[in-house]
C-alpha positions in Angstrom: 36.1 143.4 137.3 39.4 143.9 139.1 41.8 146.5 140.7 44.9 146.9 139.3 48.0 145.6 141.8 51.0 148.3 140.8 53.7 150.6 142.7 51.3 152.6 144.8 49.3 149.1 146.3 53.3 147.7 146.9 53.7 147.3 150.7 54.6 150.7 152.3 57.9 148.6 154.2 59.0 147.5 150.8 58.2 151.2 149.0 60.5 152.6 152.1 62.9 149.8 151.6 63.2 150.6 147.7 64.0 154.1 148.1 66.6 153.6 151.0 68.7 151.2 148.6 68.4 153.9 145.9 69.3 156.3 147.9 72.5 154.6 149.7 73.5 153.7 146.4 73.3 149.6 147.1 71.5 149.3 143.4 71.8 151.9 140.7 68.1 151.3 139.8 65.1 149.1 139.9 62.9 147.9 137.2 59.2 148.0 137.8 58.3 144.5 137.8 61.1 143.6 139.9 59.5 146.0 142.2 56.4 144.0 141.8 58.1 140.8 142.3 59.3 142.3 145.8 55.8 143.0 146.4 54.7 139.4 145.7 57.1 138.1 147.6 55.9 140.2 150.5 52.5 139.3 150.4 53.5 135.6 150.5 54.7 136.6 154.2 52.5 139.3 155.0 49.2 139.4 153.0 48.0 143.0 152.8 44.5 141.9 152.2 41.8 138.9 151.8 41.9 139.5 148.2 45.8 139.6 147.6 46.3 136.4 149.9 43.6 134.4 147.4 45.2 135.7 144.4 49.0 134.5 145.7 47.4 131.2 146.8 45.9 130.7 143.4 49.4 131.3 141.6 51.3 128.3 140.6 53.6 126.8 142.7 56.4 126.4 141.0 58.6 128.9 138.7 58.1 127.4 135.5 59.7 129.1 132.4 63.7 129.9 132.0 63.5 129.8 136.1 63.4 125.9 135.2 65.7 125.3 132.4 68.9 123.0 133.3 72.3 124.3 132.1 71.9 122.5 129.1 68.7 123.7 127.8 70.0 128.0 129.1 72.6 127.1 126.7 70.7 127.3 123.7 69.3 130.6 124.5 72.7 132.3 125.6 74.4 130.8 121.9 71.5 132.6 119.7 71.6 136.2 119.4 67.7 137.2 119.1 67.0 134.4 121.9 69.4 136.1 124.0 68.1 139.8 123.3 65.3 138.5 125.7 67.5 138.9 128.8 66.4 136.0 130.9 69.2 135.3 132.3 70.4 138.8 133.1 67.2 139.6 134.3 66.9 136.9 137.0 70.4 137.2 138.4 69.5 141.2 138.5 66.5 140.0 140.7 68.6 137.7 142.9 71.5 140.2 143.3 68.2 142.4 144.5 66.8 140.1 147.0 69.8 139.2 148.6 70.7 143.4 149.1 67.7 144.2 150.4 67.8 140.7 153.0 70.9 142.2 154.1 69.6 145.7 154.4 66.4 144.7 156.3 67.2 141.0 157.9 63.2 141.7 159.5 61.4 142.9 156.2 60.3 139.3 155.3 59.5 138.2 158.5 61.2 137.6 162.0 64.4 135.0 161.3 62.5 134.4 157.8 65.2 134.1 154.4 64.0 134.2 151.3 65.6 131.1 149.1 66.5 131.2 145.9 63.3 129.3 144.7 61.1 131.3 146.3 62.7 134.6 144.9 63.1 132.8 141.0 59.3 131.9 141.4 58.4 135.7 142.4 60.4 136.7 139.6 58.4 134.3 137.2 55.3 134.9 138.2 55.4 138.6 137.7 57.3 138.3 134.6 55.2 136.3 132.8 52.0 138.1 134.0 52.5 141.9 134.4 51.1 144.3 132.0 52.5 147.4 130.3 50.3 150.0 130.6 52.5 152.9 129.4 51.7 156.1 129.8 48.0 155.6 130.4 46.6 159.0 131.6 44.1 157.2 133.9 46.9 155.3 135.2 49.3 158.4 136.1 46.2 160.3 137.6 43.7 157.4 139.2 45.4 154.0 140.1 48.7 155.6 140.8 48.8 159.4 142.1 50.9 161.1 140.1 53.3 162.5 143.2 55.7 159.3 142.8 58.3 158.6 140.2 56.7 157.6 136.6 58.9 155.1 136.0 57.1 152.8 138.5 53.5 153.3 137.1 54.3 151.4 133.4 53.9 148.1 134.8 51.0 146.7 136.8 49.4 142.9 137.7 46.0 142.7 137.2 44.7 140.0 139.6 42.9 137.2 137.3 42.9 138.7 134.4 46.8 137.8 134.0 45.4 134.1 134.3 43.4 134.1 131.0 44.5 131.5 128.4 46.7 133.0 125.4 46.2 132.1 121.3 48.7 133.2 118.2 45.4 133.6 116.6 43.5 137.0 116.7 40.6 135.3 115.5 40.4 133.1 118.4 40.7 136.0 120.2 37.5 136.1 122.1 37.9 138.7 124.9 39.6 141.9 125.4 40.5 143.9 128.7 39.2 147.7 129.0 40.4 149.7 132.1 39.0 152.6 133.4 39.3 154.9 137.3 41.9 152.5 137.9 40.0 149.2 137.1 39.8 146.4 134.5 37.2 145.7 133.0 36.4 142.2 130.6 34.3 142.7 127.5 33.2 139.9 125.1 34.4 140.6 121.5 32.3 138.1 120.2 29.9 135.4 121.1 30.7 132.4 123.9 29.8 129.5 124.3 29.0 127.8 128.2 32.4 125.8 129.2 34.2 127.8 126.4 37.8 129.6 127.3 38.6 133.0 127.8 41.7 134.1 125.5 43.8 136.9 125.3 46.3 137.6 123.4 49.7 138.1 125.3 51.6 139.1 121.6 53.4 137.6 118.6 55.5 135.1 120.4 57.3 132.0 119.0 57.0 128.8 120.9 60.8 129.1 121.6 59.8 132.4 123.1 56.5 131.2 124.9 58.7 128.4 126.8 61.3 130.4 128.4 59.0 133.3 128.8 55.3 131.3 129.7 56.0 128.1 130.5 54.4 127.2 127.8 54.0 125.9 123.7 51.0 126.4 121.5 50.5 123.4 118.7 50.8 125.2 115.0 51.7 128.7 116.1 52.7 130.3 113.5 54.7 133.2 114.6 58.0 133.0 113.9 61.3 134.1 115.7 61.8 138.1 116.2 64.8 140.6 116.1 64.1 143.4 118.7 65.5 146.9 118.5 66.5 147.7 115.3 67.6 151.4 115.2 69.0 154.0 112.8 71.4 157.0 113.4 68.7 158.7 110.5 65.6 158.3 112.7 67.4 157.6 116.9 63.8 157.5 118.0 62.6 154.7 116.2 63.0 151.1 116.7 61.7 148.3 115.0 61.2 144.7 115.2 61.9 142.5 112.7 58.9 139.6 113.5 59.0 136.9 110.9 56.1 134.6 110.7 54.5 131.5 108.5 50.6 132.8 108.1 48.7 132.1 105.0 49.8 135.3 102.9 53.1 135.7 104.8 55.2 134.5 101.6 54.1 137.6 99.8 56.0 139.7 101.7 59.1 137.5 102.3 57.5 135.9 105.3 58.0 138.6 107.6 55.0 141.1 108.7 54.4 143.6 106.9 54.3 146.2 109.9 57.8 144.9 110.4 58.8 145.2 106.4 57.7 149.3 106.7 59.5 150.3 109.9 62.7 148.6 108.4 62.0 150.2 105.1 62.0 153.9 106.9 65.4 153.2 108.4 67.3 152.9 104.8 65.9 157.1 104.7 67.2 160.1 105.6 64.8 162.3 107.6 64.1 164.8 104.7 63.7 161.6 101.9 61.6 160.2 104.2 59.3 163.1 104.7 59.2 164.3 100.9 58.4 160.7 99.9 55.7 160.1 103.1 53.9 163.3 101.7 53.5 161.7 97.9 52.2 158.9 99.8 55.0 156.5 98.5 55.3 155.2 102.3 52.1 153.8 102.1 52.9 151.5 99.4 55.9 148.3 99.2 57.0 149.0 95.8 59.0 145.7 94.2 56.8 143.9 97.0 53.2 144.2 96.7 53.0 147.2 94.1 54.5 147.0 91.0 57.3 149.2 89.3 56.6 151.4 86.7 59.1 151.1 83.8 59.7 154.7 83.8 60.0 157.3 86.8 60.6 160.3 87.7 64.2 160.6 89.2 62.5 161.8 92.9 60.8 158.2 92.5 63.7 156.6 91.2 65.5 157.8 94.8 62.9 156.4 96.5 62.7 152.9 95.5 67.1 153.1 95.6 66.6 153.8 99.5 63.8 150.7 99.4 65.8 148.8 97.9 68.9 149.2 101.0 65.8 148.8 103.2 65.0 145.4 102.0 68.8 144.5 102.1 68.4 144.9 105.7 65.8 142.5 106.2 68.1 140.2 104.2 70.9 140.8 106.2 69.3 139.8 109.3 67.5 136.7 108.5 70.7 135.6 107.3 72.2 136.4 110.5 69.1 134.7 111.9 70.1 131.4 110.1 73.9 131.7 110.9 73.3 132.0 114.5 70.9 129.3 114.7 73.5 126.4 112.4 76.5 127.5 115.0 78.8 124.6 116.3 77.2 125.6 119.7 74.2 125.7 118.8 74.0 122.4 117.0 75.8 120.5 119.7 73.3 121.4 122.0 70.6 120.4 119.5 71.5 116.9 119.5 72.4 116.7 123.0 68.7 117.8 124.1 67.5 115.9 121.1 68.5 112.3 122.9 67.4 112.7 125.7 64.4 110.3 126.7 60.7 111.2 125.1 59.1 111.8 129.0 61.5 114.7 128.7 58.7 117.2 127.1 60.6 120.8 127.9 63.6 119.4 125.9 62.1 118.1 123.0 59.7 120.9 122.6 63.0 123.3 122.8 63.9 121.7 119.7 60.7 121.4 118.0 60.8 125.4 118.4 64.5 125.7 117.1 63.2 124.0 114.2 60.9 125.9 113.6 63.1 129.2 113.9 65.7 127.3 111.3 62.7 126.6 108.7 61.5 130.4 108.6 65.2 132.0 108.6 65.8 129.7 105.7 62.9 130.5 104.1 63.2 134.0 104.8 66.9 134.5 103.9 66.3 132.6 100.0 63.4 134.5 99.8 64.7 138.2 100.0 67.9 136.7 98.3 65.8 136.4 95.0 63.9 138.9 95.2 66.6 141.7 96.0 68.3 139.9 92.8 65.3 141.0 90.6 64.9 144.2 92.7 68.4 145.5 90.8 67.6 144.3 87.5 64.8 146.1 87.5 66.2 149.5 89.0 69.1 149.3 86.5 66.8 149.2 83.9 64.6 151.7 84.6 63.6 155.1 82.6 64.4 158.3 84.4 62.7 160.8 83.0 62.3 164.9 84.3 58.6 164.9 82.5 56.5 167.0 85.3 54.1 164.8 85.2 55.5 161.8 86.1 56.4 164.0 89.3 55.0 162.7 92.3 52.4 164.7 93.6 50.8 164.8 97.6 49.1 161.9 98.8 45.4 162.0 97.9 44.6 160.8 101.0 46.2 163.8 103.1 43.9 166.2 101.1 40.9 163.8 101.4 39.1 166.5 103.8 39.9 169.4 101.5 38.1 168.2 98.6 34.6 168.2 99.4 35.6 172.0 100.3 36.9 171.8 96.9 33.9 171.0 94.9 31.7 173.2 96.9 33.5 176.2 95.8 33.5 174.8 91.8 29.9 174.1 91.9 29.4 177.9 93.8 31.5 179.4 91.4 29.8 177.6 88.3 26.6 178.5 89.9 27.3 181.9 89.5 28.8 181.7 86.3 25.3 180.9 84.8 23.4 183.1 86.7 21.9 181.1 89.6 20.9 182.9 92.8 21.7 182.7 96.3 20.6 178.7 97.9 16.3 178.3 98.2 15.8 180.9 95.4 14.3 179.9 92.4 14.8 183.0 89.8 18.5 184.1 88.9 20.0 186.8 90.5 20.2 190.3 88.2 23.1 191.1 89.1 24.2 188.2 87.2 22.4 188.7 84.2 23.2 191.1 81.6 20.8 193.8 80.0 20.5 191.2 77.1 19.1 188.8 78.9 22.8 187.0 78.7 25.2 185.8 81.8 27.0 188.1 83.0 31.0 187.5 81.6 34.6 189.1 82.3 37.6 189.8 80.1 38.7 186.6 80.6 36.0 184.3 79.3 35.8 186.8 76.2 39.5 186.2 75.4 38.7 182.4 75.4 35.5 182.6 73.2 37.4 184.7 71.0 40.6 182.4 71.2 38.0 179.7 69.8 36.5 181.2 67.6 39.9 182.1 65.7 41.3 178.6 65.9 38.4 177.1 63.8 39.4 179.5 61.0 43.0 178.7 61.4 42.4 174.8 62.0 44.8 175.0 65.2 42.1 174.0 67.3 40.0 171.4 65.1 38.4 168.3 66.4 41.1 166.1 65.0 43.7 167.8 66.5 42.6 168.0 69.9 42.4 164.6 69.6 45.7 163.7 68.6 46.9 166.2 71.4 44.8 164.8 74.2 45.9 161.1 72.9 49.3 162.0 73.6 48.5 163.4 76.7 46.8 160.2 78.4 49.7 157.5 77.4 50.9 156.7 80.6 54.1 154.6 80.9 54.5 150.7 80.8 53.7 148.9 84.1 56.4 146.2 84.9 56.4 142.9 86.9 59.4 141.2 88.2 58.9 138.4 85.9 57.7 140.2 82.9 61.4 141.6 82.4 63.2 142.1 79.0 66.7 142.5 78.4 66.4 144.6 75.5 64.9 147.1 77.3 67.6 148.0 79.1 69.2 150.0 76.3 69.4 153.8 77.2 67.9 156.5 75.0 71.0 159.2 74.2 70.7 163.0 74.8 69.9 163.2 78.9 70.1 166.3 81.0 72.7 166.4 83.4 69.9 165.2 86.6 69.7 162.1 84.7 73.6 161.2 84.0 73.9 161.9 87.8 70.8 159.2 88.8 72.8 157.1 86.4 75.7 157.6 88.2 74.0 156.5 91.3 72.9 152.8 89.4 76.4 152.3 88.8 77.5 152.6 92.3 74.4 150.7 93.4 75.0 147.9 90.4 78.7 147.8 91.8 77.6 147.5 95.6 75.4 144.8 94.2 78.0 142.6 92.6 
C-alpha cells in the first residue's frame, strides 16, 4: 500500500514557481511529468517528508536510458521515423530549457548558492519518465488524491512510490501482479499464485527492446513485441488514433504479424463515418474478412462495399511496414549500424541497440511480404466476386446487438402460442373460456380461417403438395459458395449478362479499384 506522489503533493515553492513562469510567459506550457521531475529534483534538496527522502534515496543513481546514449548511438533513433515519434530527445532538451528558466527565475528555489547540473536535471527527467503512471481521467483521482480546484491537466500523471520499482515482462502470462487504486491509494493484488523469493511483474506495455533501452534502461531476452507506429489518424474519424504494433507471438503470422487490435483500428480508418456505422451495425466490424474469415463467392453489393474499404484498410498497413523497412535500410541508418556493430563486446548498450534494430528489420520484412501477398489475392478475389441485389443476401443487424431482445422475444411467442390453444393465465391448470369456443374448439380469427382454407384448396389444386414444398424450400436453403484464398478458379471469374444498373455501377468501382491495383 502506497500514496500516490502527483501535482497536489509537488512542493508548494515549486507549484508557485510553475504558475509564475506560466503566467510571465517564460514557457508556453508544462507537461505533467516534467512537473514531477521538478518535484523530484526538489526533494533531492529539500525532502518534504521521511517517506519521500527514502523513496529518492532508493532511486538509481544514475540516468540510464536515452539520458546515456553517446552521439552515436542518439543517431540511430533521430534517422528512424517510428523511433523518433518517441521524442526523447525533444523531450529532454524541453526539460533542460525548463530547469535552467526556472534557476534563473528563482536562483534560491533549490537551495542557497545550490545549481542544478545538467546530470542531475537528465537523471530527474529519467527517473520520472520511465516510472510515472497515466492515470487519465480517473474519477477518484480528480476528486480524492488531487482536489479538483487545480488545472486537470496536471492530475493525468502521478509516481507511485515502489510500485514504479516492480520488474516488467512482454508476457501477460508471467504477469503475476496487478495494481488497484482506490481514495487516492495503490493497492497490490496477486493475480495468481507466488512462490517465496519469486518476482513481482508488471506489465509497463507492448514495448520493443529498441524501445525498452532508450525508454527503461533496459532489454528483455526473446521479447517478442515488435516495433510500433503511433498516431495514425484519419480526416473520416479526427478523434481516432491508432497504433500500428507489430509483433512475432505464436499466432501473429495469421494476421500479417501485426495485433489484431491494431489490424481493426486501421481497418476503420479506410471508412467513412456513415459506411462505418451501417456496416458496425450488421456486425461486419467484428469480423477481418480476407484475414481470418473467409469470403463468400457471392455478396450483396452493401457487402461488396465493405470488403472494397477493407481492402484500402489493409493497404495501409502495407504501406507502413514498408515505410518501416525503408527507414530502417537508410544509408544513415546502416552506417550507424556497423559503426556501433564494431565496437568492442564489453560495450553491452551498443551491441544490444543492434540486436533490437535487427529485430525491427526482421518483422518489417516479414510484415511488408506478408500484406504484399495477401493484398495480391485480396483483389483477385474482389474482382471476381458475385454481386447480387437478392434480399437475402442483405446484411442484416448484428445478432449480438439484439442478444437482450430475444429472450423478450420468445416469451411473447410462447404467450401468444399459449393463447392460441387455449391455455390460461401462469399456475392455472384448466383453459381459460374465453378461449374456448362453444364447440369445445380454440378459439380462432379471420386470419387463421383464411389459412386453413388457403390449405385446404391447394391440396385439390396440387399448388401446395408435399413435393412441391419441397422443391420450393430446397431452393430456398442453397446458400452461396464459401471461398478461400487458395481455393481460387479462374473460370469463375466470367460475369453472368443481364445486371441491373446497381450492379454495372459496383462493377464500375472494380475497375477503378483493379486499375489502382496495377
Amino acid at each position: 500500500i502506497t500514496a500516490l506522489y502527483g501535482y497536489r503533493n509537488v512542493s508548494a515553492d515549486i507549484q508557485k514557481a510553475t504558475k509564475i513562469l506560466l503566467n510571465e510567459g517564460h514557457v508556453d506550457k508544462i507537461l505533467p511529468h516534467e512537473l514531477l521531475a521538478l518535484g523530484i529534483l526538489h526533494q533531492t534538496r529539500k525532502p518534504s517528508s521521511a517517506f519521500m527522502a527514502a523513496y529518492v534515496y532508493e532511486l538509481p543513481e544514475e540516468g540510464l536510458g536515452f539520458a546515456a546514449f553517446d552521439d552515436q548511438q542518439r543517431e540511430l533513433y533521430d534517422s528512424v521515423g517510428h523511433l523518433r515519434n518517441l521524442k526523447l530527445g525533444t523531450n529532454q532538451q524541453r526539460f533542460l530549457q525548463l530547469v535552467e528558466r526556472v534557476q534563473r527565475r528563482f536562483p534560491s528555489l533549490f537551495g542557497e548558492d545550490m545549481v542544478v547540473t545538467r546530470e542531475e536535471a537528465l537523471w530527474a527527467q529519467f527517473v520520472v519518465a520511465s516510472r510515472y503512471f497515466d492515470l487519465g481521467e480517473d474519477p477518484f483521482v480528480r476528486d480524492g488524491a488531487s482536489g479538483g480546484h487545480l488545472d486537470f491537466q496536471y492530475h493525468s500523471s502521478y509516481l507511485i512510490p515502489y510500485i514504479d520499482m516492480l520488474n516488467h515482462h512482454w508476457n501477460s502470462t508471467m504477469v503475476n501482479v496487478e495494481k488497484q487504486l482506490k481514495d487516492g491509494k495503490c493497492f497490490l493484488k496477486a493475480t495468481k499464485s507466488i512462490n517465496q523469493g519469486e518476482a513481482l511483474r508488471l506489465s509497463y506495455g507492448n514495448w520493443s527492446n529498441l524501445e525498452l533501452l532508450a525508454v527503461y534502461g533496459f532489454s528483455i531476452p526473446d521479447n517478442r513485441n515488435g516495433p510500433k507506429l503511433w498516431g495514425i489518424k484519419s480526416r473520416s474519424f479526427p478523434e481516432l488514433s491508432c497504433d500500428l504494433q507489430l509483433s512475432s507471438l505464436e499466432d501473429s503470422y495469421r494476421t500479417g504479424y501485426v495485433s489484431e487490435k491494431s489490424l481493426q483500428c486501421i481497418r476503420k480508418l479506410a471508412y467513412t463515418t456513415e459506411t462505418y456505422h451501417h456496416a458496425a451495425a450488421a456486425g461486419h466490424m467484428l469480423r477481418l474478412p480476407g484475414i481470418l474469415e473467409e469470403v463468400p463467392r457471392t455478396v450483396h453489393h452493401d457487402v461488396a462495399v465493405w470488403l472494397a474499404r477493407d481492402i484500402v484498410g489493409y493497404g495501409y498497413v502495407k504501406d507502413f511496414c514498408e515505410a518501416m523497412e525503408k527507414e530502417l535500410k537508410t544509408h544513415a541508418v546502416l552506417a550507424t549500424i556497423i559503426q556501433l556493430e564494431s565496437r568492442p563486446s564489453s560495450d553491452t548498450l551498443s551491441h544490444q541497440l543492434v540486436n533490437g534494430w535487427l529485430s525491427h528489420l526482421e518483422l518489417s520484412e516479414k510484415c511488408a511480404s506478408w500484406w504484399k501477398d495477401t493484398l495480391r489475392g485480396l483483389q483477385t478475389v474482389y474482382t471476381d466476386l458475385h454481386i447480387s441485389q437478392d434480399p437475402k443476401l442483405r446484411p442484416r443487424p448484428s445478432i449480438l446487438r439484439k442478444a437482450s431482445s430475444s429472450d423478450n422475444n420468445k416469451k411473447q411467442k410462447q404467450k401468444l402460442q399459449l393463447k392460441r390453444v387455449g391455455v390460461g393465465h401462469e399456475g392455472s391448470q384448466n383453459p381459460s373460456h374465453k378461449e374456448i369456443d362453444n364447440g369445445g374448439q380454440p378459439k380462432t380469427n379471420n386470419r387463421q380461417r383464411k389459412r386453413r382454407q388457403r390449405k385446404s384448396k391447394s391440396k385439390d389444386t396440387g399448388i401446395g403438395s408435399d413435393e412441391s414444398n419441397r422443391k420450393r424450400k430446397s431452393r430456398h436453403k442453397r446458400e452461396p459458395k464459401v471461398t478461400f484464398l487458395n481455393d481460387l478458379d479462374e473460370g469463375d471469374s466470367k460475369k453472368k449478362a443481364g445486371r441491373s444498373d446497381a450492379i454495372e455501377q459496383i462493377e464500375q468501382q472494380q475497375g477503378v479499384i483493379r486499375r489502382l491495383s496495377t
